[in-house]
RODO-2510 file (C-alpha; in nm, 4 decimals, decimal comma):
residues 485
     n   res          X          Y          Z
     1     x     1,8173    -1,1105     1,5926
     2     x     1,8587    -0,9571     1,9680
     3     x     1,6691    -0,7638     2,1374
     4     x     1,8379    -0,5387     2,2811
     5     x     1,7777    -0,2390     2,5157
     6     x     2,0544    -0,0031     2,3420
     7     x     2,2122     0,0254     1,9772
     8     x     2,6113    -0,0483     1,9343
     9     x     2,8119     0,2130     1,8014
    10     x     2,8965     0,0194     1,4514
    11     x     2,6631    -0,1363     1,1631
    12     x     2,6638    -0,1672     0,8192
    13     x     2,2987    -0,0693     0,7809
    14     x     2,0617     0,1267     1,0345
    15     x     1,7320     0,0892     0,9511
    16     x     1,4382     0,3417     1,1133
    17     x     1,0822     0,1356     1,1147
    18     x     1,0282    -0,2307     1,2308
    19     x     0,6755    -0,2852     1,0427
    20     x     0,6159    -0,4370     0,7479
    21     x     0,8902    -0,2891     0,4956
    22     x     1,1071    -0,2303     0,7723
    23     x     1,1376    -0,5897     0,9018
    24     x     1,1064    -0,7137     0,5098
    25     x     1,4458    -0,5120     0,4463
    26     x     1,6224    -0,6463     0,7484
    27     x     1,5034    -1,0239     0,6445
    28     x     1,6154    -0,9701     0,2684
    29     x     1,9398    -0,8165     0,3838
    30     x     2,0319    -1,0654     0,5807
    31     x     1,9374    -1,3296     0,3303
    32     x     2,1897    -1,1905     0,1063
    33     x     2,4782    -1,1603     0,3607
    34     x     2,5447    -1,5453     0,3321
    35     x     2,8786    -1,5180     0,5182
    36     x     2,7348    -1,2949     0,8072
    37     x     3,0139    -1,0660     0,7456
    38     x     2,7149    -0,7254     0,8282
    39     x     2,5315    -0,5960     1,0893
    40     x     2,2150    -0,4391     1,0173
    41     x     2,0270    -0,2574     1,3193
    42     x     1,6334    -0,2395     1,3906
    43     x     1,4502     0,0371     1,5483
    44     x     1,1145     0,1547     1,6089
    45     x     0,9514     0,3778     1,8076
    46     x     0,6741     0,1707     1,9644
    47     x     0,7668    -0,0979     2,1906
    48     x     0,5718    -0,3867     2,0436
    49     x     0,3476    -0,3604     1,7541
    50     x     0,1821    -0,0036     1,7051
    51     x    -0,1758     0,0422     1,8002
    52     x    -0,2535     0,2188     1,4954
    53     x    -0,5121     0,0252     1,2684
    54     x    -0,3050    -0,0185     0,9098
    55     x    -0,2880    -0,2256     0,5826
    56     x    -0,3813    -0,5467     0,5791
    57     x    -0,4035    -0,6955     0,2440
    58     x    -0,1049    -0,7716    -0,0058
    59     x    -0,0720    -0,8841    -0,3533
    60     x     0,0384    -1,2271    -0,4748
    61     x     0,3662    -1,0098    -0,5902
    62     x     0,4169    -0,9096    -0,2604
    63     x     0,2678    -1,2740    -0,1274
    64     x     0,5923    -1,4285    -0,3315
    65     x     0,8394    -1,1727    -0,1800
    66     x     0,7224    -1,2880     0,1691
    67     x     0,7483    -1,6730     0,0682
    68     x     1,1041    -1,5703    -0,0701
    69     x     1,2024    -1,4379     0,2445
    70     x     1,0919    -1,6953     0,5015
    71     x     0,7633    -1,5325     0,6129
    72     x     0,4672    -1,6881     0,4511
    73     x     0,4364    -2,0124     0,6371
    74     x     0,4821    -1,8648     0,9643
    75     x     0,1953    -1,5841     0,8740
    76     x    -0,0239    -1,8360     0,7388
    77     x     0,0257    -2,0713     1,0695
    78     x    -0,0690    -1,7767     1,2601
    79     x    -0,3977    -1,7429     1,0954
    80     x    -0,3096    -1,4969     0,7627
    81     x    -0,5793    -1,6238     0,5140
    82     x    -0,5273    -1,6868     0,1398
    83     x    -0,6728    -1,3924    -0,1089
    84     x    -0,8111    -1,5270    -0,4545
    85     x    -0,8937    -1,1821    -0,5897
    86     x    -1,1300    -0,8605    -0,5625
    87     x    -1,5022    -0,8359    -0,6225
    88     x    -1,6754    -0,4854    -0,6811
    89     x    -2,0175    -0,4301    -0,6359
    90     x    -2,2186    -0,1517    -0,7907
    91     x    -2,4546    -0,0981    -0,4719
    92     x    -2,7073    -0,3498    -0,2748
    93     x    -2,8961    -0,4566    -0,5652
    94     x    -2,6297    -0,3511    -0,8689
    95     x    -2,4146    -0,4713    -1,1152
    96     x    -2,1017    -0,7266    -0,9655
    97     x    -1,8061    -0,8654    -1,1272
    98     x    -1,5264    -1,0505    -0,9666
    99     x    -1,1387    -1,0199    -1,0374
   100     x    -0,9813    -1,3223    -0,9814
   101     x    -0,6063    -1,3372    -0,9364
   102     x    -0,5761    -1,6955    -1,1161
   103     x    -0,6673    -1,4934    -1,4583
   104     x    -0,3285    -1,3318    -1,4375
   105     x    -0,0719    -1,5141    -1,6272
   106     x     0,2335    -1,6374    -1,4175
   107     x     0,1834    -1,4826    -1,1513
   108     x     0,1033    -1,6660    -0,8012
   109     x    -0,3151    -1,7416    -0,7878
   110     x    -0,3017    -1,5967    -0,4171
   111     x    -0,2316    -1,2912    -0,2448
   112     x    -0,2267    -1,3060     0,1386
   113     x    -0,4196    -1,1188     0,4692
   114     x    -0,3862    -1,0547     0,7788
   115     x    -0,4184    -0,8225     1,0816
   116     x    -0,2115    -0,5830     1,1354
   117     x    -0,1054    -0,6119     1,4713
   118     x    -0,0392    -1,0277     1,3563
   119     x     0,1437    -0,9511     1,0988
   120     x     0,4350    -0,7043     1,2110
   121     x     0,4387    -0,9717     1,5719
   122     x     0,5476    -1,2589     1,3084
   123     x     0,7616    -1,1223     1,0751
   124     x     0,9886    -0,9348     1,3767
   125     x     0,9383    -1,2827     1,4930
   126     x     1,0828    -1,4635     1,1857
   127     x     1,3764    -1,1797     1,2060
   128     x     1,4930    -1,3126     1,5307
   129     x     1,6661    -1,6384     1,3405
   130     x     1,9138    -1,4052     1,2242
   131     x     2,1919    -1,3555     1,3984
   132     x     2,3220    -0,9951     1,1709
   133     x     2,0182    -0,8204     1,3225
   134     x     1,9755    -0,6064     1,6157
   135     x     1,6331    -0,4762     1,7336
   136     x     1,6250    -0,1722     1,9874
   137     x     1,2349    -0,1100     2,0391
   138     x     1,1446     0,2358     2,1959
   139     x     1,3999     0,4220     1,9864
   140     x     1,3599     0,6941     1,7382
   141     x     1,6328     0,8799     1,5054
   142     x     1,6900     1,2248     1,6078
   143     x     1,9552     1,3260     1,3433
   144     x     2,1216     1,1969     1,0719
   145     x     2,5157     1,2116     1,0605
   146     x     2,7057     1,3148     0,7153
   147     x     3,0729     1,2513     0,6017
   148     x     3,2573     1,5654     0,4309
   149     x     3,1158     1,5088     0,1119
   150     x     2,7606     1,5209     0,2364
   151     x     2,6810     1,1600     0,2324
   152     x     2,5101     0,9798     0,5319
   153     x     2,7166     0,8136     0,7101
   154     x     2,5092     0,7347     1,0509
   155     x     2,2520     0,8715     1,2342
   156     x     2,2143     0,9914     1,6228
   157     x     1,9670     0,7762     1,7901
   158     x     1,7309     0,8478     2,1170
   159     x     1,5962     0,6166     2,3691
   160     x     1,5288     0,5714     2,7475
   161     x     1,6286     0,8840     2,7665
   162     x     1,9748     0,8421     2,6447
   163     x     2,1487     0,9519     2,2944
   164     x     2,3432     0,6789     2,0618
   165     x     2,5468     0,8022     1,8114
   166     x     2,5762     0,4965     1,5163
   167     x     2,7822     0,5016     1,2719
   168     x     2,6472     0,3207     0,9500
   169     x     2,7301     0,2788     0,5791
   170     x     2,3194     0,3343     0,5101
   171     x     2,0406     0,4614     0,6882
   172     x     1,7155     0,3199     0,5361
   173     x     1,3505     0,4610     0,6506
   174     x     1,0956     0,2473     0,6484
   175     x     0,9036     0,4709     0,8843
   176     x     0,6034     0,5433     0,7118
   177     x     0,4211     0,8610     0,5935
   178     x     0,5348     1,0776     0,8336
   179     x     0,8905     0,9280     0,7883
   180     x     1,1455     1,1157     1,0201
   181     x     1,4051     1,0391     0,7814
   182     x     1,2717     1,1722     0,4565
   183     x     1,2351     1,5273     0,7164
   184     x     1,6040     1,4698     0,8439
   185     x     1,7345     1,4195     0,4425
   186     x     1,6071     1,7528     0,3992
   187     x     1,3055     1,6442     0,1322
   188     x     0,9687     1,8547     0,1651
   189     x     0,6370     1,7310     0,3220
   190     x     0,4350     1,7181     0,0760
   191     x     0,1799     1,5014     0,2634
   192     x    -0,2038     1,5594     0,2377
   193     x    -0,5110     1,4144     0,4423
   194     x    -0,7815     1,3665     0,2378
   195     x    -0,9823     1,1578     0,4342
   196     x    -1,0007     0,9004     0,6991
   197     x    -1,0716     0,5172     0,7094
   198     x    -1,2933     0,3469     0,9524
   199     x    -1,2387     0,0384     1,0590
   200     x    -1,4375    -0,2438     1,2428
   201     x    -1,4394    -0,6795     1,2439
   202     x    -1,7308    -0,9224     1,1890
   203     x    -1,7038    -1,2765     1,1631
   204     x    -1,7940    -1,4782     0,8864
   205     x    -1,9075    -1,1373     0,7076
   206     x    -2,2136    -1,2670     0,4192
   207     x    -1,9998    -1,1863     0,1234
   208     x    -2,0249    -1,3628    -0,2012
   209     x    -1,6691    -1,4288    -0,2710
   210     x    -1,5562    -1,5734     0,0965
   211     x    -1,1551    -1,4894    -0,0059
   212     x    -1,1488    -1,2168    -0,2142
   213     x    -1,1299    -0,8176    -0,1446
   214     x    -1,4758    -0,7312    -0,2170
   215     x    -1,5697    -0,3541    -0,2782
   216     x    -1,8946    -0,2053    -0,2499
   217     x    -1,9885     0,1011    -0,4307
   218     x    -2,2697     0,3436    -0,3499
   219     x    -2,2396     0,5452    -0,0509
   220     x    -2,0273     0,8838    -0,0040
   221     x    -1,7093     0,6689    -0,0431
   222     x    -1,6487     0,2778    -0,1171
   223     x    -1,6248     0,0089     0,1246
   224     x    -1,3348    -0,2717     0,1754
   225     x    -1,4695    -0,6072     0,3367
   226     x    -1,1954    -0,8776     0,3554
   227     x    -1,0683    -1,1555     0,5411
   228     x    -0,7958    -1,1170     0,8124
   229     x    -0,7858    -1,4108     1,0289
   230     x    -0,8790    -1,7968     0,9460
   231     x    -0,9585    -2,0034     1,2222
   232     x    -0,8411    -2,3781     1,2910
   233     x    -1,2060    -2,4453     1,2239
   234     x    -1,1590    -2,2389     0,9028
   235     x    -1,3833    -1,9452     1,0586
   236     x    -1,3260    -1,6462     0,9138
   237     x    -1,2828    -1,2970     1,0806
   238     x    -1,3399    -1,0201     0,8274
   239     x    -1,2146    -0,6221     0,8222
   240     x    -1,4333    -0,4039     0,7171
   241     x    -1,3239    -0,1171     0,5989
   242     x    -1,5075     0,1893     0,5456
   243     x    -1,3784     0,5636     0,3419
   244     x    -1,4885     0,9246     0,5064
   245     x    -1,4444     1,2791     0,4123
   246     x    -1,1352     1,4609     0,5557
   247     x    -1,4542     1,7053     0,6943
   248     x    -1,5973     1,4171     0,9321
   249     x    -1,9309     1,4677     0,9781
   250     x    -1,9251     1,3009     1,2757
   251     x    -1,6852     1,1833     1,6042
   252     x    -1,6804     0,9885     1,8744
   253     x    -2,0491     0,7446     1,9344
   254     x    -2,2403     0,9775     1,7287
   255     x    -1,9883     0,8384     1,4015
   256     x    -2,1331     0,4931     1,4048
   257     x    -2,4924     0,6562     1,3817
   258     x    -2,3709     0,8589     1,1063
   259     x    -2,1888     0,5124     0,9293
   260     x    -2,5375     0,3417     0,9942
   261     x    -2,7624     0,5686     0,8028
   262     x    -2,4950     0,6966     0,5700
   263     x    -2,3035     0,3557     0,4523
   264     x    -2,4837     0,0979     0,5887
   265     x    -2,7794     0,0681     0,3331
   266     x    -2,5806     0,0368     0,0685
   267     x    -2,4770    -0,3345     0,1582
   268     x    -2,6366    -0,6312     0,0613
   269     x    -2,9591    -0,7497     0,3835
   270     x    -2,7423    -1,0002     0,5753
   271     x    -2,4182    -0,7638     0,5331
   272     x    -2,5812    -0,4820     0,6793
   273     x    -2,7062    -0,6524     0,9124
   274     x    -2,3762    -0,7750     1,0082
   275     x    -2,2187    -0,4433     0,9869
   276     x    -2,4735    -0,2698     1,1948
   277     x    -2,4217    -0,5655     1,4979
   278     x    -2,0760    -0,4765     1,4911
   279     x    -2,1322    -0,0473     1,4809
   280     x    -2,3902    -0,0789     1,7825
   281     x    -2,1672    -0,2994     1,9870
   282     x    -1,8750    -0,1066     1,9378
   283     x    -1,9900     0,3185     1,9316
   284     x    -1,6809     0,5546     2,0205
   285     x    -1,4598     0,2710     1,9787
   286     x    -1,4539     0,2630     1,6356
   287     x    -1,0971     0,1910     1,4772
   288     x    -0,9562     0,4927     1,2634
   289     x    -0,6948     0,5694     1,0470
   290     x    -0,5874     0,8720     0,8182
   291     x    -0,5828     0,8534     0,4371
   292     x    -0,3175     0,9999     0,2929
   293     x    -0,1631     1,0908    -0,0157
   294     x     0,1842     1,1688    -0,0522
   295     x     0,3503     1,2192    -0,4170
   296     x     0,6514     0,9727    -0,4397
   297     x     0,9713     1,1694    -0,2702
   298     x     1,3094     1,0922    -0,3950
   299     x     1,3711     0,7289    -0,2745
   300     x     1,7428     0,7269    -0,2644
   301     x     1,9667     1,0313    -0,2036
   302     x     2,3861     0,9477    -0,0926
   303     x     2,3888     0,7230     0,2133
   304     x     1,9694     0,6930     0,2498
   305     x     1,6868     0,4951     0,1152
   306     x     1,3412     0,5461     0,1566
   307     x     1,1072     0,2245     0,1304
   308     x     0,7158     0,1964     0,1545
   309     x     0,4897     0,4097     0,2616
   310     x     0,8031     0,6657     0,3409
   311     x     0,8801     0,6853     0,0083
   312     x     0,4939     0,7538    -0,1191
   313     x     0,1495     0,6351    -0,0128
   314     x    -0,1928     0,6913    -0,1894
   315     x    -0,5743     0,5492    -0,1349
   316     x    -0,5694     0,2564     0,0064
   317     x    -0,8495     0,1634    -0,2188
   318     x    -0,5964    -0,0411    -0,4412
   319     x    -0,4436    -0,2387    -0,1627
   320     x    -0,0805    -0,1629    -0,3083
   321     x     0,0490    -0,0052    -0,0412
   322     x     0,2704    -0,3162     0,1319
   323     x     0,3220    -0,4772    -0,1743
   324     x     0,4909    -0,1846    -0,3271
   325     x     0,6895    -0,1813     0,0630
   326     x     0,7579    -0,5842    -0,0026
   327     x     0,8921    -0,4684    -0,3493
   328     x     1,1114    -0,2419    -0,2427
   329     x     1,2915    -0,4516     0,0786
   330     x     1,3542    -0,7457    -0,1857
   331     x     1,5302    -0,4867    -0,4155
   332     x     1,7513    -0,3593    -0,1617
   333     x     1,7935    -0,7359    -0,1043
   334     x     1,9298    -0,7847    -0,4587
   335     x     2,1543    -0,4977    -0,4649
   336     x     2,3119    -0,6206    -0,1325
   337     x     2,3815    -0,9512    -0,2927
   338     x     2,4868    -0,8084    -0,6131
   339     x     2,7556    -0,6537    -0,3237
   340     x     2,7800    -0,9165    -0,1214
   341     x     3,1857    -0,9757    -0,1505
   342     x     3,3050    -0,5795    -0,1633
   343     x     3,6061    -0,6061     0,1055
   344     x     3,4992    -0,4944     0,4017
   345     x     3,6057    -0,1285     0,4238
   346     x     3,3403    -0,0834     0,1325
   347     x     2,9954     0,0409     0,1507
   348     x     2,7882    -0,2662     0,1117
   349     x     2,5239    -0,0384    -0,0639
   350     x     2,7213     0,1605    -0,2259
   351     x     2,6011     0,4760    -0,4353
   352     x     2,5479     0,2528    -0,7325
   353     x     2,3315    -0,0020    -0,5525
   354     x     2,1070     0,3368    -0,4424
   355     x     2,1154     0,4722    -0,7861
   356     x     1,9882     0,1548    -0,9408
   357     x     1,7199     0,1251    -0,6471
   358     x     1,6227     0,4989    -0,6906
   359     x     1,5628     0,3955    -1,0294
   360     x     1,3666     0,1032    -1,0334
   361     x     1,1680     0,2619    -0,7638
   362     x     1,0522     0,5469    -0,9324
   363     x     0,9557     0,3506    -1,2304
   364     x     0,6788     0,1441    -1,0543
   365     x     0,5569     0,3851    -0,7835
   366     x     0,4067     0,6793    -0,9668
   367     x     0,1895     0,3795    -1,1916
   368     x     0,0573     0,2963    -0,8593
   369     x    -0,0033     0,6104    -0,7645
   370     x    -0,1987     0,7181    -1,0576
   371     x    -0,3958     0,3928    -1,0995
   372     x    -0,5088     0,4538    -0,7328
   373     x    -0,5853     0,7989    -0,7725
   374     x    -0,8262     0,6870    -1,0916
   375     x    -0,9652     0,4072    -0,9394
   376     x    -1,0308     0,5610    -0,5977
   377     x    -1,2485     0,9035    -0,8185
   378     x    -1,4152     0,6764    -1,0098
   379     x    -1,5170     0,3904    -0,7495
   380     x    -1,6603     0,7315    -0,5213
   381     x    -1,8333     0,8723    -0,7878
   382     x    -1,8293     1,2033    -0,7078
   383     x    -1,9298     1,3915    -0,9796
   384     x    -2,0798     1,3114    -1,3627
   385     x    -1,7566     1,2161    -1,5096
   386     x    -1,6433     1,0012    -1,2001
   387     x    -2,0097     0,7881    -1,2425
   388     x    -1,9543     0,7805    -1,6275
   389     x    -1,6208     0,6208    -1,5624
   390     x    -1,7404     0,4070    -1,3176
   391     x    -2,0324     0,2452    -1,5776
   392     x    -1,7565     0,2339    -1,8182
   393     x    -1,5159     0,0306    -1,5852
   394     x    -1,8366    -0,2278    -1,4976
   395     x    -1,8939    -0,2944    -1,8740
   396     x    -1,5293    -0,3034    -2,0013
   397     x    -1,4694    -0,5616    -1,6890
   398     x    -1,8054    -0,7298    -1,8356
   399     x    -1,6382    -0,7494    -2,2164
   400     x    -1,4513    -1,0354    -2,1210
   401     x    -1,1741    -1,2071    -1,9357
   402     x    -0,8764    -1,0461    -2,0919
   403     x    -1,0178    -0,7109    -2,0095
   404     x    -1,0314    -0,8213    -1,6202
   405     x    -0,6989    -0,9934    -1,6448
   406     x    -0,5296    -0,6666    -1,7548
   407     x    -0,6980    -0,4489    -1,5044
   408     x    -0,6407    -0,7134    -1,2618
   409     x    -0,2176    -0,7045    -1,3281
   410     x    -0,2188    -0,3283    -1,2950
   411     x    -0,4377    -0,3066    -0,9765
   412     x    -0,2274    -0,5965    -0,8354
   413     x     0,1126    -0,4701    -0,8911
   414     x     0,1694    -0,7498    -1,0847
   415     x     0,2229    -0,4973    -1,4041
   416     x     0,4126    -0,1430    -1,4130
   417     x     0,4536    -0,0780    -1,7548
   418     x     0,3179     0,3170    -1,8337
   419     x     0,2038     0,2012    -2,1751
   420     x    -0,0199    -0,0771    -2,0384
   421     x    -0,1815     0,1789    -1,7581
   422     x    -0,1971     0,4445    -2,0371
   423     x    -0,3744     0,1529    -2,3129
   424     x    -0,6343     0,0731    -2,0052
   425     x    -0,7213     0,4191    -1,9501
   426     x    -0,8194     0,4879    -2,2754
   427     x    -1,0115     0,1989    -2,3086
   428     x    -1,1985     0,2879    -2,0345
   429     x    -1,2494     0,6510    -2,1213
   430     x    -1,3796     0,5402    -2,4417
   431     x    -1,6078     0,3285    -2,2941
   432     x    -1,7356     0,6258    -2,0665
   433     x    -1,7286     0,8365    -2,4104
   434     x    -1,9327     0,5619    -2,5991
   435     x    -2,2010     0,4849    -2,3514
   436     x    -2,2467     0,8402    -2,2843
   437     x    -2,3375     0,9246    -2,6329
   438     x    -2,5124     0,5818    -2,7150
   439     x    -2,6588     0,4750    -2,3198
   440     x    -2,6961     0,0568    -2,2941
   441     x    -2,9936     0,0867    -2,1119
   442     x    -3,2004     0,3611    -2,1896
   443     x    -3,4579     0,3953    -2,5306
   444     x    -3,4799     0,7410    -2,4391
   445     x    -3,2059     0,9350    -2,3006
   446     x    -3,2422     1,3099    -2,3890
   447     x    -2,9652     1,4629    -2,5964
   448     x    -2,9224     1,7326    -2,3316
   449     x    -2,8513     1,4318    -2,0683
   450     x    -2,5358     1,2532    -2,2978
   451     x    -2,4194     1,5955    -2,3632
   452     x    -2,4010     1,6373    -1,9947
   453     x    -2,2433     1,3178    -1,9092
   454     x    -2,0095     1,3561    -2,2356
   455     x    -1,8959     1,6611    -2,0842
   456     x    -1,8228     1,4753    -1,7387
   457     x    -1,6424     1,2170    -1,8725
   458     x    -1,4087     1,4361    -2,1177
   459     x    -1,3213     1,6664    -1,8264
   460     x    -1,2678     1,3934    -1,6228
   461     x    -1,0049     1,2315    -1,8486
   462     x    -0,8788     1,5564    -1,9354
   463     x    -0,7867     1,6376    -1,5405
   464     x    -0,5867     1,2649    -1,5769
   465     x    -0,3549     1,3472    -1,8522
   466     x    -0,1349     1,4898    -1,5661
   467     x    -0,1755     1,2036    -1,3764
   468     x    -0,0683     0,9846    -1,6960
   469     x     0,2312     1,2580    -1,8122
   470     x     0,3659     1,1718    -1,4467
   471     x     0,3700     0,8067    -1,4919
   472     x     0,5501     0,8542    -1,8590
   473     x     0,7860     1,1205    -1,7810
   474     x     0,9091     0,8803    -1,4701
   475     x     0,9782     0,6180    -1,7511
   476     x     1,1884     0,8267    -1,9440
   477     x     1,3708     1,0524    -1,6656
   478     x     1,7195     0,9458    -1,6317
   479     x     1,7923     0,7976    -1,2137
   480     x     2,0501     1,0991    -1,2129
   481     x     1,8558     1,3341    -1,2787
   482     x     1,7727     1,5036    -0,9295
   483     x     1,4290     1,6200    -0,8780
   484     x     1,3327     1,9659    -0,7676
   485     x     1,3632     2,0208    -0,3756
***
């Protein structure tokens, strides 16, 4: 890779984002160009890595695509810690079960963590070994160019106060939710905030599973501790994540006295303890980050891919987010191999390789989307059919290990399939059904109490059926048939 301070007027593949996806594409792209016979350009608007607190945690799916591509040793030499699984705990003093990754069958025991900021320094790092690349930092797309027939065909660039018109065969954006390339292709922004994250560190947080995700359950949203950074001691540093309303009830120094009397209590003694240290030491300086949900866009249109969190985001509360961004840079990676001897004067990613992407794509990401959306109502237990599901998910996980080995494959990307999300969810609604009607820990529960909770949790799984028609119909939809606009 160079560094350079201004784009050339030729490549074979512009791509717009150098984070995570961005840099993931470049590396699997230039993996399959053996004979160095492409150029693929780099930019990003930030020079260096963006201050913006961001994901953190990936799957062992994703873990697998970074080994494939040359990044996992280097992350895990610069202090990225191994992930064995998730935990979830009820409240304080509730019910806990853990989700191990091992249960999954073959798929990788691990996933992988690390901060942010570490993570997008290595892998532009691990970029710069190839020689295809070309990395202009401080650089944002301002239009995209099309042929006669409509297809992208380049895009003008702007930076240090100068205009670059490229000409390229693809323009892929990896530029995140508020991609500038999904605007520039003309597709609607149909992004919502509904809420914001909050996050602070705490070393060696008092957790019971030292290297898993653990969840806690209880307050007005759920909490996210996990590890970021390992030590050469083997110390751990630990995010701690924290969901909020889209209303904040509170900014600035007065949020961390809000967080302490509002979140806090809900963790375990030493945790809270912990956590409150770290909000005292560090009031109006409290990292934050918008949570956004945005319904998976077209991810391939003539000339331009879209690729992680540009081509649809949800609650973080599943930790798919990268992984689905990993999955998508090492498909693009596969179609540009599948290309890699067209003569020269031919697209390396031609319509075809987008159309098969497109497809793929849309298969997986509206699974994830409605598996996070489910999760995310019933872990914040909102209302009387969110807490019904809730119970239910505790004591289905509780029914055995096959029961937490299928959840487990769904919530970890590790499995797509609509029928298996659509077989889960019914279990679980039944679940919420049965020990509505018949509680597990009550002698006397009064009949006008389960019909109230029955009535929660039908309307609840009633208002998913939309959610689960999605997934379906994007199983079934042809990759030619265009969406509406």
């Amino acid at each position: 890779m160079r560094k350079i301070d201004r784009p050339g007027p030729q490549y074979d593949v512009v791509i717009v984002g150098a984070s995570i996806a961005g840099c993931a594409a470049a590396q699997a792209l230039a993996l399959a160009d053996s004979e160095r016979r492409r150029r693929i350009l780099v930019i990003d608007r930030h020079r260096g890595v963006s201050p913006r607190f961001a994901g953190e945690l990936i799957h062992p799916r994703g873990a697998q695509i970074l080994e494939d591509l040359g990044f996992y040793g280097p992350l895990r030499a610069a202090g990225a810690v191994d992930v064995e699984g998730f935990s979830v705990l009820e409240r304080a003093d509730g019910r806990y079960v853990e989700l191990a990754y091992e249960e999954i069958v073959g798929q990788r025991p691990r996933g992988l963590a690390a901060h942010h900021k570490s993570l997008v320094r290595v892998m532009r790092g691990v970029i710069a070994a190839q020689p295809q690349i070309d990395l202009c930092e401080g650089w944002v797309i301002k239009e995209l160019q099309r042929d006669r027939q409509g297809v992208a065909c380049g895009a003008l660039l702007e930076g240090d106060g100068a205009e670059v018109l490229v000409r390229a065969d693809v323009v892929i954006g990896a530029d995140g939710k508020a991609s500038a390339v999904r605007r520039l292709a003309g597709l609607p922004d149909e992004r919502e905030t509904i809420g914001f994250t909050a996050g602070l560190e705490i070393k060696d947080a008092a957790v019971r599973a030292p290297r898993f995700g653990n969840v806690v359950l209880g307050a007005w949203g759920p909490m996210l501790i996990y590890p970021i950074t390992e030590g050469a001691d083997g110390a751990l540093t630990y995010r701690i994540t924290i969901d909020l309303p889209q209303a904040l009830p509170a900014k600035g120094a007065r949020l961390a006295d809000f967080l302490l009397d509002a979140y806090v209590p809900f963790l375990p003694e030493r945790l809270a303890e912990q956590t409150a240290e770290a909000l005292r030491g560090r009031r109006g300086a409290i990292e934050m980050a918008p949570t956004v949900n945005l319904p998976a866009p077209r991810a391939a249109l003539p000339g331009i891919a879209l690729i992680g969190d540009a081509a649809g985001c949800s609650h973080p509360i599943t930790a798919s987010g990268m992984t689905m961004g990993l999955r998508d840079a090492e498909r693009l990676g596969e179609e540009a191999r599948r290309r890699a001897r067209a003569p020269r004067g031919e697209r390396w990613l031609d319509e075809g390789s987008l159309r098969r992407y497109r497809a793929e794509h849309d298969r997986y990401v509206p699974t994830r989307q409605a598996l996070a959306d489910a999760i995310y109502e019933a872990f914040r237990g909102g209302n009387e059919g969110a807490r019904a599901i809730q119970r239910a998910l505790f004591e289905y996980w509780e029914s055995g290990p096959s029961a937490r080995r299928r959840s487990m494959a769904l919530l970890s990307c590790a499995e797509g399939r609509p029928s298996v999300f659509l077989s889960e969810y019914i279990k679980t609604a039944g679940h919420a059904l049965g020990s509505s009607i018949v509680p597990r820990h009550a002698t006397h529960f009064p009949l006008q109490d389960r019909a109230r909770q029955v009535r929660g949790a039908v309307s609840l799984a009633t208002d998913k059926l939309g959610l689960v028609t999605q997934v379906m119909w994007a199983q079934i939809r042809p990759a030619w048939l265009p969406r509406e606009a």
